[in-house]
N, C-alpha and C positions, 0 to 999 in steps of 0.2 A: 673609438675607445671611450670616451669621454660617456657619448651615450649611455655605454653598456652601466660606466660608473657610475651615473646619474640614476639610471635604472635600480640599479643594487642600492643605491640610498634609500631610494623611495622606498622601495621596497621595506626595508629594514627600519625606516622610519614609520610604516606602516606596520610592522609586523605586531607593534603594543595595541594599536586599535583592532586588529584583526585578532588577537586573542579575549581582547573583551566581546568579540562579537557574540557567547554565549548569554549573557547577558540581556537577552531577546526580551521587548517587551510589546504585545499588540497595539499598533497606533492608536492613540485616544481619540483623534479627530481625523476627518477624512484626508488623503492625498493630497498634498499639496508643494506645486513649486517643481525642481527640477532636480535630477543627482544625476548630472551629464557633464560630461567634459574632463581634461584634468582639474580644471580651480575647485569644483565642486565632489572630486572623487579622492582629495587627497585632504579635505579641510576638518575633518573628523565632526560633520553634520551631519543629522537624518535628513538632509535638504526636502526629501521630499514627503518625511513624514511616514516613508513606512514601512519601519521598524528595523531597517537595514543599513546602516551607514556605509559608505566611502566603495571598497573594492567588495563588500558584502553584498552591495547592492547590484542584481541582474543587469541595471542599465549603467555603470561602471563600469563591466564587463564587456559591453559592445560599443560604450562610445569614447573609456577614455584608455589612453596608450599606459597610463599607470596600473592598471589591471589586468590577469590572464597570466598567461603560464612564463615564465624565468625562465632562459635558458641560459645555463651560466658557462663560464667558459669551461671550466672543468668539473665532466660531470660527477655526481657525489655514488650511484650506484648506490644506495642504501632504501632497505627495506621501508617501503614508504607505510609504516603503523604506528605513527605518537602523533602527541597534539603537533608539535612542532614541525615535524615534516608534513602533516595533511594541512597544514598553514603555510608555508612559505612560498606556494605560486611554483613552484619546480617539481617536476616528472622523474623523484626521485630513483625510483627502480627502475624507469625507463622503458618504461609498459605500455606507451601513450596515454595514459590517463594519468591526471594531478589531480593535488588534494581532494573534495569532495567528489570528481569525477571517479575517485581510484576507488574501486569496491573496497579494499583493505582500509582507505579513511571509513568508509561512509560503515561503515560496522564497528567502529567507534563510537557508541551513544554521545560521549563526550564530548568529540568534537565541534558538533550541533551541524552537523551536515542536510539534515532535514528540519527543521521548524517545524512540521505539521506532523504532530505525532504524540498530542497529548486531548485530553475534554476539552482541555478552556479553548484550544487552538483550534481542534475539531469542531467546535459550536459556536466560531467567532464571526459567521460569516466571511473571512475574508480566506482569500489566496495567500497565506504567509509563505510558504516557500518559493513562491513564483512562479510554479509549474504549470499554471494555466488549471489546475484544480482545487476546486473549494471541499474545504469540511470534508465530508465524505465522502464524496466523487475523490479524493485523494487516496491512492494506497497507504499512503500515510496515516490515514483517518482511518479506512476501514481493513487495514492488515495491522495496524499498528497495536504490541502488545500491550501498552498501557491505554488504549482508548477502548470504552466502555460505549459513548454517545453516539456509535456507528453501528450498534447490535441493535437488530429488531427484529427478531426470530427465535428466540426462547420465552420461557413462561416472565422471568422477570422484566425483560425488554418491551412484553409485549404487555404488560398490565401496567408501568410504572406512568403511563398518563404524558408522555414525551416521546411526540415524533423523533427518534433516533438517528435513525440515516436519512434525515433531514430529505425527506421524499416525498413530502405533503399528505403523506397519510399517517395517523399515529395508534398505535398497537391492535388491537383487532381488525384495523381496517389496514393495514398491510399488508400487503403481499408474503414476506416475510413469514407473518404472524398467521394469516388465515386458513393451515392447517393444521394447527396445533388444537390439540383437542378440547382446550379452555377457551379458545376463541369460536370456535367451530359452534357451539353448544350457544355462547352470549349469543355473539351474532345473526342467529339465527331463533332470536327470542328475546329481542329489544324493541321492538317494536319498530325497526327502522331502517330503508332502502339502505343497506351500506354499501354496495356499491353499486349506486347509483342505477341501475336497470330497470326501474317502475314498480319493483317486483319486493315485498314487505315480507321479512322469516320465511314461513312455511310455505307462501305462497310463490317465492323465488326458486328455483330450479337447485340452486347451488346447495339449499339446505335440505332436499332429498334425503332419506335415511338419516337424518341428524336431529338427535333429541325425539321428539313426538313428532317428526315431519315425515310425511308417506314419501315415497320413491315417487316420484313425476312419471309419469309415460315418454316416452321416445319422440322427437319429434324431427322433421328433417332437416338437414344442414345445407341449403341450396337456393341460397338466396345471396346476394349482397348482404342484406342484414343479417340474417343468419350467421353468414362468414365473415363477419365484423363486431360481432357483438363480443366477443370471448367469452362464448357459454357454449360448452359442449354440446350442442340441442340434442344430438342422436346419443346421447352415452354411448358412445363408441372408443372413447378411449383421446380422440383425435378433435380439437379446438380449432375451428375457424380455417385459413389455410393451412394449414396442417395436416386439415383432413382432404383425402382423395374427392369426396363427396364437394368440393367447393373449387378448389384447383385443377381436376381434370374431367372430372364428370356432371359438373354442372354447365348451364345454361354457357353461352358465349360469353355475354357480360361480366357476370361471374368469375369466371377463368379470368382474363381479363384484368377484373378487379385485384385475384390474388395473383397476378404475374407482376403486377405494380408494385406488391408491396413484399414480393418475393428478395429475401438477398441471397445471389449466385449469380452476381455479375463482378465480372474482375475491378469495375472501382466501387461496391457496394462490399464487395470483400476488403476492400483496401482503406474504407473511410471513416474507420472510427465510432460507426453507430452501428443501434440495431435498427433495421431496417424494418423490418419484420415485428417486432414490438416482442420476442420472443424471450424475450432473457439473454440472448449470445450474439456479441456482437463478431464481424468478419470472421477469420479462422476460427474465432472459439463454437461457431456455429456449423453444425453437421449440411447446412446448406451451402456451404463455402467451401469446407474442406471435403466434402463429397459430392461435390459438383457434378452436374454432366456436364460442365465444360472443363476441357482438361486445360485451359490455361487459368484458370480458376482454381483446379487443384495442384498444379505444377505451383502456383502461387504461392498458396500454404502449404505445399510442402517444404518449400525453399526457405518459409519462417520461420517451420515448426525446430522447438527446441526440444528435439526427441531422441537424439542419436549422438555416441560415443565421442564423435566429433564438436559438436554444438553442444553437449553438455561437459567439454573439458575446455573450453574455449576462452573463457574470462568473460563473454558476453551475455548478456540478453537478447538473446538472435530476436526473440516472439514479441517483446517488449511489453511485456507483461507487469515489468518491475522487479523479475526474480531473475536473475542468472545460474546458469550450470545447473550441480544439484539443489542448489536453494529452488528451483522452480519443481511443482510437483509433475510438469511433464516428464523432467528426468527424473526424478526418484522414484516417480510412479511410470514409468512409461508401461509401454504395451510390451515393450524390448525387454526380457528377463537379463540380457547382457548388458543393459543400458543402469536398470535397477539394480542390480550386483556389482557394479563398477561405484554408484552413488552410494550403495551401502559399505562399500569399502571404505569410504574415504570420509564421510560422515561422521563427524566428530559429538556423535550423541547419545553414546552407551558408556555402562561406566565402567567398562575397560579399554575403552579408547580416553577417554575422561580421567583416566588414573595412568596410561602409561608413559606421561611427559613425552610423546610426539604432539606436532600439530599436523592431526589427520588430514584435514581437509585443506592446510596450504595456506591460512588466510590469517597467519599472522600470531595467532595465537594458541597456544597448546593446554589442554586440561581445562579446567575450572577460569583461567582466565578468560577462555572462549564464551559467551555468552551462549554459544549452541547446547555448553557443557552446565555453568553456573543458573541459567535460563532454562535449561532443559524442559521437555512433556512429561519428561519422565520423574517422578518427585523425589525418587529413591538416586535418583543421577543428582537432582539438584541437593538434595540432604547430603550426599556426600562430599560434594562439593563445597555446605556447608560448614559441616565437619571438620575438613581438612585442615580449616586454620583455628581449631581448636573447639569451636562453638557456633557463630558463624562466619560470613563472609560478608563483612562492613554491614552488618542487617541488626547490632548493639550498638546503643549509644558509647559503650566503651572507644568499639574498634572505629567509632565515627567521632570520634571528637582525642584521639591518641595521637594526631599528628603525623601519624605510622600508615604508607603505605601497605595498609595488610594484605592485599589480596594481589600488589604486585603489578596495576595495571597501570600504573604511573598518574593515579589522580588519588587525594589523600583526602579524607572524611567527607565534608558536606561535597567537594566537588568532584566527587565520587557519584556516577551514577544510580552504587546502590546504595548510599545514604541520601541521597537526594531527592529521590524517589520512592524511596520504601516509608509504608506509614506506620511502623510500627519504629521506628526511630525520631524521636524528640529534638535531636540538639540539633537539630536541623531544622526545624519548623522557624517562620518568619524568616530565613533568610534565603537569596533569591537561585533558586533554584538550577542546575544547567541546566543552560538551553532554553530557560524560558525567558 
């Protein structure tokens, strides 16, 4: 007993450092030191400098007994959606998942359950939420609705002079970027190999029909270099292995060559890369999930988050980063029953948005949902606007009133939409959630 009492102090003595944790700041200077142990997981240090103090920090969490989930004697059953319940280390609704584990926290912008999810963060080079991804390789980074420095595929992205998605190429020379018809045109009348192939504008294959460049003639795809180059040589529609002319009907070597770099094998489907250099890694690749090996596709079918079941689940069966119908396999799936069940319950039109239920279960109902206030829809967001008079904490009024106006339990600047929104002043110089 004594234990458990011990436990619940710590705890509770921790809980004042664990709400400043928004307060994030990127380390100034490299890693350093250790944040292991109890002496160091309870002493309200950044010991090791980076940017996460005490039970905030990932290595806290695996090596000292004061961090991780509270099981208290009697449990509380309550709705796990405020600051204060996604902070106290207990599995309040009893769902298996605590605080930032629990979907219902982590759709909290407030809470700061992600750290990677702004420019300055996404451009910092480092791993701030510890996920094992940087910058852009973060859904953080490149799903994230306030991050701009992860697009490199529109006209502005692709002309402002700033590798984006930090990919080592920067704006015409992107991937991205080099179908867009303002690149297509430079690129190909600059005087210069941009990617790299020997081959200068008009004289390169790829600027064919573009600008004053003739159409190239045809040439064949059935060689090792051919099938490695990523230039369509035959205009056929079909690039390197991809095309039949290089993977079945070429030379032995050849075959060969693309059977090596082919992914449709059950740990080439399972490991996290593209194999194949295609754009789609494991399942998300028609080489995986349409396998001629069926335990290959038995595989992906077993991940896939496509059906009735897996998209009411609470999980991220695919691990994609989206659960249920937040992922566009369920909203979009191929299943019209799978799509009408997410359309049900989608809390994104503005009469689900206007009729005080919360459609989709997730804690919040109307205008307080950010699916509602956030909305694609402008005419959903203006109404949501509206609602509280003018708008929704987006005035310097309603952000410096001291007045929870919008009801979601955080009051002016620590208000995510004072916080963030640039068109509000009395918020400027001071330090932002979550950063």
């Amino acid at each position: 007993m004594s234990q458990v009492i011990a436990r619940a102090l710590s705890l509770a003595a921790l809980s004042g450092l664990a709400l400043a944790a928004c307060d994030y700041r990127s380390p100034a200077y490299p890693v350093l030191g250790y944040e292991t142990g109890d002496q160091q997981c309870e002493d309200g240090v950044d010991n090791d400098l980076d940017g996460t103090i005490d039970c905030d920090d990932a290595d806290c969490l695996m090596t000292s007994t004061l961090c991780g989930e509270y099981v208290p004697l009697i449990p509380s059953f309550k709705v796990e959606n405020t600051l204060r319940l996604c902070r106290d280390g207990i599995d309040n609704d009893d769902n298996g998942q605590f605080d930032c584990g629990d979907r219902k926290c982590q759709a909290i912008a407030e809470v700061c359950c992600g750290r990677e999810f702004t420019n300055e963060r996404c451009n910092d080079g480092r791993d701030n939420d510890g996920n094992g991804f940087t910058d852009c390789e973060d859904f953080g980074c490149s799903r994230g609705m306030y991050v701009t420095v992860c697009r490199e595929s529109d006209d502005v992205g692709c002309r402002d002079g700033i590798d984006n998605d930090r990919d080592g190429d920067t704006d015409c020379r992107d991937s991205g970027c080099e179908d867009l018809a303002v690149c297509r045109e430079t690129i190909c009348d600059d005087g210069l190999d941009d990617d790299g192939d020997g081959d200068i504008d008009c004289d390169d294959r790829d600027c064919g029909g573009v600008g004053g460049c003739e159409i190239p003639p045809s040439n064949p795809e059935d060689s090792i270099a051919t099938c490695g180059d990523g230039v369509d040589n035959d205009r056929d529609g079909f690039t390197d292995c991809d095309d039949f002319s290089c993977n079945r009907d070429a030379a032995e070597d050849v075959v060969a060559f693309c059977a090596a770099r082919a992914e449709n094998t059950l740990d080439k489907c399972k490991d996290g890369k593209d194999n194949d250099g295609n754009g789609h890694t494991d399942c998300g690749d028609f080489s995986c999930s349409d396998a001629d090996d069926q335990a290959v596709v038995d595989y992906c079918a077993s991940v896939a988050e496509n059906t009735i079941a897996k998209c009411f689940d609470g999980k991220d069966n695919d691990g994609n980063g989206y659960a249920d119908c937040g992922d566009f396999s369920c909203s979009r799936a191929d299943d019209p029953e799978v799509v009408a069940a997410c359309a049900a319950v989608l809390e994104v039109t503005f009469e689900k948005c206007s009729d005080g239920i919360d459609n989709d279960g997730n804690g919040y109902a109307d205008c307080a949902d950010f699916s509602c206030s956030q909305a694609d829809d402008l005419e959903v967001r203006r109404a949501c606007q509206e609602s509280l008079g003018l708008t929704t904490e987006e005035a310097d009024f309603y952000c410096s009133n001291e007045t929870d106006d919008d009801g979601d339990g955080f009051v002016d600047c620590d208000d995510w939409d004072c916080a963030w929104n640039p068109m509000v002043t009395v918020c400027a110089g001071q330090p932002r959630v979550c950063e």
